[in-house]
C-alpha positions as CSV (number, residue, x, y, z in Angstrom):
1,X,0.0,0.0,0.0
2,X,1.6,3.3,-0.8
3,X,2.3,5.7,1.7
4,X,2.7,8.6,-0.2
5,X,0.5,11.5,0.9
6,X,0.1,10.4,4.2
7,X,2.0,10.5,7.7
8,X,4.4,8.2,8.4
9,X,4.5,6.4,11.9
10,X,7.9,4.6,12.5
11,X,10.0,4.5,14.8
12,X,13.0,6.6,15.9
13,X,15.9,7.3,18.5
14,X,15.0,10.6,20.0
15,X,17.2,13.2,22.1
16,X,14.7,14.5,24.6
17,X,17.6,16.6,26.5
18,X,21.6,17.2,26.2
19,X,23.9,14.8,28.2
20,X,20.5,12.1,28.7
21,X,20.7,8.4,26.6
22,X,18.3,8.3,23.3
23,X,15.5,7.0,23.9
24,X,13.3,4.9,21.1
25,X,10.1,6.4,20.3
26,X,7.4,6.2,17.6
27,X,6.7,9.0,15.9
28,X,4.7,10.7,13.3
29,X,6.4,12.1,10.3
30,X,4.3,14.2,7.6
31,X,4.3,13.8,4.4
32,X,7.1,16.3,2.3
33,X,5.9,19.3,1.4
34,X,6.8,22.0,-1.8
35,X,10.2,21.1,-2.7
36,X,11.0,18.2,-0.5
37,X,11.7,14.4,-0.2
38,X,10.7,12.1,2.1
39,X,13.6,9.3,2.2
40,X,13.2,6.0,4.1
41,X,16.5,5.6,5.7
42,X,18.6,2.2,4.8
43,X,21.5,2.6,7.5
44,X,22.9,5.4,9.1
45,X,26.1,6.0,11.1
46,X,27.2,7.4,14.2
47,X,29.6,10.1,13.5
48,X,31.6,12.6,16.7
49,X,29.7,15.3,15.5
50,X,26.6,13.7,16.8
51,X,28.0,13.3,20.3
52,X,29.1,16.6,20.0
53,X,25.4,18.5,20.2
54,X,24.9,15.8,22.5
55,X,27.5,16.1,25.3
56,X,29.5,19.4,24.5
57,X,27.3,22.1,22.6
58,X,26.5,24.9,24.9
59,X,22.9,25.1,22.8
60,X,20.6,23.5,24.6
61,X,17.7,24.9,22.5
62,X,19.0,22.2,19.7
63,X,16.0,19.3,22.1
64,X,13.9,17.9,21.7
65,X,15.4,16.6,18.2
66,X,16.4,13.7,16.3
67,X,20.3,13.1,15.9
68,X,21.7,12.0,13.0
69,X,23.3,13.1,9.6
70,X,25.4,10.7,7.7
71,X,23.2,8.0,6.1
72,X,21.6,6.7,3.0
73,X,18.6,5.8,2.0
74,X,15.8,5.4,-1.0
75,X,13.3,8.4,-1.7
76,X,9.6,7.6,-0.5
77,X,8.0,9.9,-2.2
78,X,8.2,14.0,-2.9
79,X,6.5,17.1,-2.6
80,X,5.4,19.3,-5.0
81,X,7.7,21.0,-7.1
82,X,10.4,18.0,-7.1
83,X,11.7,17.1,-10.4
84,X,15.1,15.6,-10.1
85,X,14.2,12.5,-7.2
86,X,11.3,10.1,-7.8
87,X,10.5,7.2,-5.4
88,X,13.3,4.5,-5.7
89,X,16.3,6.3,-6.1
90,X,19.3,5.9,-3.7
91,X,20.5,9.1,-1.6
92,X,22.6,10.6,0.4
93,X,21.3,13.0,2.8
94,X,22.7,16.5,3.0
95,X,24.4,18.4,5.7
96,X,25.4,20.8,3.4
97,X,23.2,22.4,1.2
98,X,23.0,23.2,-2.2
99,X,20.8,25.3,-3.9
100,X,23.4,25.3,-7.4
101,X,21.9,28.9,-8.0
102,X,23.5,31.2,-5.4
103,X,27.4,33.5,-5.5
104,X,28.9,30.4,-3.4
105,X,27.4,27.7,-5.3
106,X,28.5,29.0,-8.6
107,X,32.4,29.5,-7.4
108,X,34.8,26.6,-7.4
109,X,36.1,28.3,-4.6
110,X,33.9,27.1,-1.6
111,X,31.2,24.7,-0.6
112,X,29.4,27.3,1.0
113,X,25.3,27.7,0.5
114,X,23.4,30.9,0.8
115,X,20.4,28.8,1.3
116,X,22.0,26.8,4.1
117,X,23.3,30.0,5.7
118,X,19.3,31.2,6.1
119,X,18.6,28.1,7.7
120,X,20.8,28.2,10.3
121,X,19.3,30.7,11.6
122,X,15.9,29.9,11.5
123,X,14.4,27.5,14.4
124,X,14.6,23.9,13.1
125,X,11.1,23.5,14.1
126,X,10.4,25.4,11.2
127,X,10.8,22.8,8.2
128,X,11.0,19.7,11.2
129,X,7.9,17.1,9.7
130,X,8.3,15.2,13.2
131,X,5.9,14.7,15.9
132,X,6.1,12.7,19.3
133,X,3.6,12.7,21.8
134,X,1.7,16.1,20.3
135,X,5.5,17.7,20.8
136,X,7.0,18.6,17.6
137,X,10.6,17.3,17.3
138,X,13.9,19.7,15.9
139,X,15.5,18.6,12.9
140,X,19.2,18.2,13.5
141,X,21.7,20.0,10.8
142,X,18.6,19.6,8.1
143,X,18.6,15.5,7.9
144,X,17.5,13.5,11.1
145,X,18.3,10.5,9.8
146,X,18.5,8.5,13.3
147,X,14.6,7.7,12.5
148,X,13.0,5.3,10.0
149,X,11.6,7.7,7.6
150,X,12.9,11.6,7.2
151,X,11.6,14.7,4.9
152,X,14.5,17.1,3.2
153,X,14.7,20.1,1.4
154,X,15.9,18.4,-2.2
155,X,18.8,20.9,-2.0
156,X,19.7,18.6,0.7
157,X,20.0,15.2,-0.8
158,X,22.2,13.9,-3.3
159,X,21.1,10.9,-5.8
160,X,23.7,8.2,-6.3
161,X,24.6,5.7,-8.0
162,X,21.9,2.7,-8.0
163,X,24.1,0.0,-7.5
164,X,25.6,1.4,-4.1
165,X,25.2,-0.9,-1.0
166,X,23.7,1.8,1.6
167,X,24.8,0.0,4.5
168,X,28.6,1.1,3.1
169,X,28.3,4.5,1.7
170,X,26.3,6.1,4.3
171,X,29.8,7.0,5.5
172,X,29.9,9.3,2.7
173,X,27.3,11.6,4.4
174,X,30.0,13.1,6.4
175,X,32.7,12.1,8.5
176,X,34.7,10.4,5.2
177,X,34.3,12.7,3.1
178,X,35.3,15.2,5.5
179,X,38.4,13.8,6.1
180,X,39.6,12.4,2.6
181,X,38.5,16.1,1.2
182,X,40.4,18.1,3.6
183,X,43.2,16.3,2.8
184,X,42.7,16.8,-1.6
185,X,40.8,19.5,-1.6
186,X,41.7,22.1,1.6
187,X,45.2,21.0,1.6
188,X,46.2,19.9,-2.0
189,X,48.4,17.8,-0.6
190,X,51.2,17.6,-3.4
191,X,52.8,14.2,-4.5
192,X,55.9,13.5,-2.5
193,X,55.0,15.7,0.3
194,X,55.6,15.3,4.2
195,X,51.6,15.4,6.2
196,X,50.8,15.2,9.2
197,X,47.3,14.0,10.8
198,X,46.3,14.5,14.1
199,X,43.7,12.2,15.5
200,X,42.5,8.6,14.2
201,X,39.1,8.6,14.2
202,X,37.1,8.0,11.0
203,X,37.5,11.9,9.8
204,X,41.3,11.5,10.4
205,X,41.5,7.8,9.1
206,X,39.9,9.6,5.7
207,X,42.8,12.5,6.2
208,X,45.4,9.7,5.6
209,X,43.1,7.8,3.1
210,X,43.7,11.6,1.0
211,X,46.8,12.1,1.4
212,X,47.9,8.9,0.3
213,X,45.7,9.3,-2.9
214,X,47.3,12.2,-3.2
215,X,50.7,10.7,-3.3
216,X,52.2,11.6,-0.2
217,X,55.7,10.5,0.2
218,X,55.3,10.5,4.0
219,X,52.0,10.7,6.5
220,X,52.2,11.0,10.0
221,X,49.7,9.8,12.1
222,X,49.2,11.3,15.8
223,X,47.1,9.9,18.4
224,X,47.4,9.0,22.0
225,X,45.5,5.8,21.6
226,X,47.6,3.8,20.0
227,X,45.0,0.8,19.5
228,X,44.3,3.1,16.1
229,X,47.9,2.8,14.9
230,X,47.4,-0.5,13.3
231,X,44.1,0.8,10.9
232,X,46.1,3.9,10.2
233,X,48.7,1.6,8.4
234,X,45.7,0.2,6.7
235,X,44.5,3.8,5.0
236,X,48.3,4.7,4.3
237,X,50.2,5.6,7.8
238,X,53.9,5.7,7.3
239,X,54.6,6.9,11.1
240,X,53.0,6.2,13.9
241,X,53.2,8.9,16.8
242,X,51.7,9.0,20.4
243,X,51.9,12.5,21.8
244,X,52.6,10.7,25.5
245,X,55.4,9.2,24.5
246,X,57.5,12.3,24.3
247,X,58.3,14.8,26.8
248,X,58.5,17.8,24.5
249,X,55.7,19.5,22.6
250,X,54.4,17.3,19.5
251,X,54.9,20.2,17.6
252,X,58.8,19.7,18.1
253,X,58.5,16.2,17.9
254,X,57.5,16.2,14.1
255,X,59.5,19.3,13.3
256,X,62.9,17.0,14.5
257,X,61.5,14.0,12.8
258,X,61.2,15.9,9.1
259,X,63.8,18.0,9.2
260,X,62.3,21.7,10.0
261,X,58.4,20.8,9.9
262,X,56.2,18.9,7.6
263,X,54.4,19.9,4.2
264,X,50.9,19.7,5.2
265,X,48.8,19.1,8.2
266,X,45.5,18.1,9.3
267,X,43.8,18.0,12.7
268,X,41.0,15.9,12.8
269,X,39.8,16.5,16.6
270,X,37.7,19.7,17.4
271,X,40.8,20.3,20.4
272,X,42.1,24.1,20.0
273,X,45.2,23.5,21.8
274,X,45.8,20.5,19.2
275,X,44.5,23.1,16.1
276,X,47.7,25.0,17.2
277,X,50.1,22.3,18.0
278,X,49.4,21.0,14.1
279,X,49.9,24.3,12.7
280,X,53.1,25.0,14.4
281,X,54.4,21.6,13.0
282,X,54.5,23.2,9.9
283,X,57.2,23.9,7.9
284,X,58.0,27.6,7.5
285,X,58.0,29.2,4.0
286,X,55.1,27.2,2.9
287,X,53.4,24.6,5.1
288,X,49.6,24.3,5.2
289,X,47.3,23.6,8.3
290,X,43.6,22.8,7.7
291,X,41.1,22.8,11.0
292,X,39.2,19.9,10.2
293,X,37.8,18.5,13.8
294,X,34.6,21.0,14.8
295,X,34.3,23.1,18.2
296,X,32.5,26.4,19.1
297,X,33.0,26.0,22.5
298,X,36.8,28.1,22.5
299,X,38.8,30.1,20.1
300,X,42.0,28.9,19.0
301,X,45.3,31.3,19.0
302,X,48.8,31.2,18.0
303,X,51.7,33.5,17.9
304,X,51.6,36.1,14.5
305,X,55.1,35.2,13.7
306,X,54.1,31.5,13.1
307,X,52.1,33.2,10.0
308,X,54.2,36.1,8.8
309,X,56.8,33.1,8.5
310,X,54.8,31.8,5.7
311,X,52.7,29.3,6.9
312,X,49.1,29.0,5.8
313,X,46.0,28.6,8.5
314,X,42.7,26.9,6.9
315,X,39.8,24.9,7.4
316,X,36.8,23.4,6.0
317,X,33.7,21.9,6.4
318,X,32.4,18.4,4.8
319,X,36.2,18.4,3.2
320,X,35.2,21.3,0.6
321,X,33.0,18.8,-1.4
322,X,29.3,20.4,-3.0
323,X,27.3,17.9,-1.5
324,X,25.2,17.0,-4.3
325,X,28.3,17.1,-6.8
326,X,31.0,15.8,-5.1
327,X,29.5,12.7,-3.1
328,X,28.2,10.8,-6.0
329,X,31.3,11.3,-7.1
330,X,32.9,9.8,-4.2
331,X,30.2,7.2,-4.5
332,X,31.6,6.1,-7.7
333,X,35.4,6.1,-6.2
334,X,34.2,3.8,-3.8
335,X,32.3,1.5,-6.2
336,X,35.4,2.1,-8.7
337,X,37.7,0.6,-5.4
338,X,39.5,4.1,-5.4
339,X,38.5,4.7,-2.3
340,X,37.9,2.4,1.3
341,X,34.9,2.2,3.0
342,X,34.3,-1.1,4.4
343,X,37.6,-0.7,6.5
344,X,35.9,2.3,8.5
345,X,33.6,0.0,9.8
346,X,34.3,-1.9,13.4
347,X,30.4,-2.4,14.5
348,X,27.1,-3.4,12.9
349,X,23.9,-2.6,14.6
350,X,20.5,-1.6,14.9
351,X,18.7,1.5,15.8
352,X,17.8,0.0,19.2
353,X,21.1,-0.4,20.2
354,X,22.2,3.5,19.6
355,X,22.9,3.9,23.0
356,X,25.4,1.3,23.2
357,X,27.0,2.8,19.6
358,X,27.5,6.0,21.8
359,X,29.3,4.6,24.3
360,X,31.5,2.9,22.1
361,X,32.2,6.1,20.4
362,X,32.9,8.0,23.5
363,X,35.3,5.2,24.7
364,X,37.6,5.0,21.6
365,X,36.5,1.5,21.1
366,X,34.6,1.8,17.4
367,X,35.6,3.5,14.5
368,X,32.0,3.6,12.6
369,X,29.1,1.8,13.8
370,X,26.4,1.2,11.0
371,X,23.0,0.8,12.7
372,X,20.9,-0.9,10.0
373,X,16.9,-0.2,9.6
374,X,16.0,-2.7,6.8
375,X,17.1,-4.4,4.0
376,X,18.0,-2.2,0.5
């Protein structure tokens, strides 16, 4: 019987409050209105940025909302207005919008969205299509996809191709992507160049994925939990470095072990103190630092000299890809074996068992858990 038209229940992992376990719910979810896509979601992954708005985030007005952002899926049905989805297609839900129309859209120069930036700013109640218990639920960054079913702006999904298993390329939502684009596209790590990349999770495991692709003579990876040393060899690791085992800044540590600094580096954490320590392992004259790991919670300082001596100070978000252009294309790297995906993953689950994913995110113990909904 088609659903189309009509709300939704299902069932879904719901963030009543900060710092509180998820708890599983059913709730309503209404059918897409002018210029959206309702997408029932195939798996979904636990990325840090999740736990992020969940333990850290000073913004408590974020609850009562449904987590979730890097996922896939197959279109339900759509709205009005929608021509370029029809039910069946395989997606990728959006954290990044975009509209294709706007300054930033048009420039190779950024990923950036006009349309997203209004959005930010508007309640996420606004465009939410959830209901629990008569409350109505916040949409988290635009997707939700910790629930059965979820309704997007189309600006905020990207078709891919048909023959990509979803339980695999939900990575490509975010935290991959992230990580692998930082490293080609923020960066442009150069072949034969010296990188560093500081912290192992999955964003920094993609970092090392890049710059290898990149052809990277040498890539440093820096973590003080060395059970991650072993999968960075997997993605590319040349050097394996645990801050704790030295008793001198890190930053001094790579700078003796390269000879004046590396090439390129990437921190993959969200830790300010760590933002700085990877910048000042830089090379003077002309070594790059992206900001990859996300935190509003402090600003981040270093000494002017460190910049008028040449070095460069970035960062991006979702690795510089245009959602809608770049991740099929990363789709088809994956599908062409270009790029890894299966390695990412240490756990398997189901949306019941989030709250057991989170703990073994917060623990170091996972990588990527994929929580599964149904078969593709």
């Amino acid at each position: 019987m088609s659903t189309a038209g009509k709300v939704i229940k299902c069932k879904a992992a719901v963030a009543w409050e900060s710092r509180k376990p998820l708890v599983i719910e059913e709730i309503e979810v209404a059918p897409p209105q002018a210029n959206e896509v309702r997408v029932k979601i195939v798996a979904t992954s636990l990325c840090h940025s999740d736990l992020y708005f969940l333990y850290e985030s000073l913004d408590k007005s974020l609850f009562p909302t449904i987590l979730g952002h890097e996922a896939a899926g197959i279109v339900e049905s759509v709205g009005p207005g929608v021509t370029e989805f029809q039910p069946g297609d395989k997606v990728i839900p959006l954290c990044l919008l975009q509209c294709g129309e706007c300054r930033f859209c048009k420039s190779p120069k950024t990923n950036r969205c006009e349309e997203a930036m209004k959005r930010r700013v508007q309640k996420s109640t606004e465009h939410s299509r959830f209901t629990c218990k008569g409350q109505k639920l916040q949409q988290f960054m635009g997707t939700s996809t910790f629930s059965e079913y979820t309704v997007m702006n189309q600006m905020a999904v990207a078709k891919i191709d048909p023959a990509a298993p979803l339980d695999k390329v939900c990575l490509l939502g975010c935290g991959v992507c992230t990580g692998y684009g930082a490293a080609v596209n923020t960066a442009k790590v150069e072949p034969g160049s010296t990188c560093a990349v500081f912290g192992l999770g999955a964003v920094g495991l993609a970092a090392v994925m890049g710059c290898k692709a990149a052809g990277a003579k040498r890539i440093i990876a820096v973590d003080t939990n060395p059970d991650k040393f072993e999968k960075a060899k997997v993605f590319g690791a040349t050097d394996l470095v645990n801050p704790k085992d030295h008793n001198k800044p890190i930053s001094q540590v790579l700078k003796e072990m390269t000879g004046g600094g590396v090439d390129y580096s990437l921190e993959c954490i969200g830790n300010v103190d760590c933002m700085r320590s990877a910048l000042e392992s830089c090379v003077a004259g002309w070594g790059i630092s992206v900001i990859v790991g996300w935190t509003d919670l402090q600003d981040v300082a270093t000494q002017p000299v460190n910049l008028m001596l040449g070095r460069t100070w970035t960062g991006c978000v979702l690795g510089g890809f245009k959602g809608k252009d770049g991740i099929p294309r990363m789709v088809k790297a994956y599908l062409d074996k270009k790029v890894m995906l299966d390695e990412f993953i240490t756990h398997n689950m189901t949306l019941d068992q989030v709250n057991d994913a989170i703990e073994l995110l917060k623990n170091g113990k996972s990588i990527r858990t994929v929580m599964r909904f149904s078969p593709q």
